[in-house]
N, C-alpha and C positions, 0 to 999 in steps of 0.2 A: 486739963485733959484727964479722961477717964482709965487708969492703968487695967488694961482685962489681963485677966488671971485665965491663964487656959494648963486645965488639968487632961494631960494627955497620957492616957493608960500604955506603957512599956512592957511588951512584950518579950524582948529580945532580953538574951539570957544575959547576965553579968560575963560569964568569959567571952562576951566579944564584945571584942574593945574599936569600937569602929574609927575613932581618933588616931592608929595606929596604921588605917587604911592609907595610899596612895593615891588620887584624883588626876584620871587623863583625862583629857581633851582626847576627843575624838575627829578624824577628818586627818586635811592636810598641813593645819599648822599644829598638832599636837607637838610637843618636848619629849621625850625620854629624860628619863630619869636615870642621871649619870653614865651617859653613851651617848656616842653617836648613832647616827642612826642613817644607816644607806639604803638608797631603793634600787633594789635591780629590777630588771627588767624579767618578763616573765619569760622566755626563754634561757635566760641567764638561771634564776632561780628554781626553775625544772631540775637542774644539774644536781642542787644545793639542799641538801633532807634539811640543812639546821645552820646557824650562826658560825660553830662551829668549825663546820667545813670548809664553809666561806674562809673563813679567817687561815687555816688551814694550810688551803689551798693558795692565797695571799701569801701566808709568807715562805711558799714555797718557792713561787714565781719571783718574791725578790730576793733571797737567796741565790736564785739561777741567773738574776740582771746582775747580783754583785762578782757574782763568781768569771762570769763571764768578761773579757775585755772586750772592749768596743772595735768593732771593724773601719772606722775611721784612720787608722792608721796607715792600712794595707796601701800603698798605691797601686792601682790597677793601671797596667800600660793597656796602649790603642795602639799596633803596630799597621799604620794603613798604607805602609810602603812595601 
């Protein structure tokens, strides 16, 4: 087999180092890259300017489940006399 030599003129400047770049997948099965990654729904995400808030907001709500005791305890009478 015949080896071709392909001489390809490089434009691209010496400081960019493209091997330093990241490569997603685009669509529904893309990765993140060290996260997870949630999908809200778009009324949900209306609320939501950034990641942040999301998150924010998260553990504000479990904060208030911790803080909070559960209503299981109470017994509620039925007086039907």
């Amino acid at each position: 087999m015949k080896k071709v030599e392909t001489d390809m003129e490089d434009e691209l400047r010496s400081e960019y180092d493209l091997r330093s770049l990241r490569v997603r997948k685009l669509g529904p099965a893309r990765q993140s890259f060290g996260g997870v990654t949630v999908h809200l729904e778009a009324d949900v995400a209306e609320i939501f300017p950034d990641s942040v808030a999301v998150n924010e907001a998260l553990r504000f709500l479990i904060r208030i489940m911790k803080d909070n005791k559960p209503l299981d305890n109470l017994s509620v009478s039925t007086d039907d006399s």
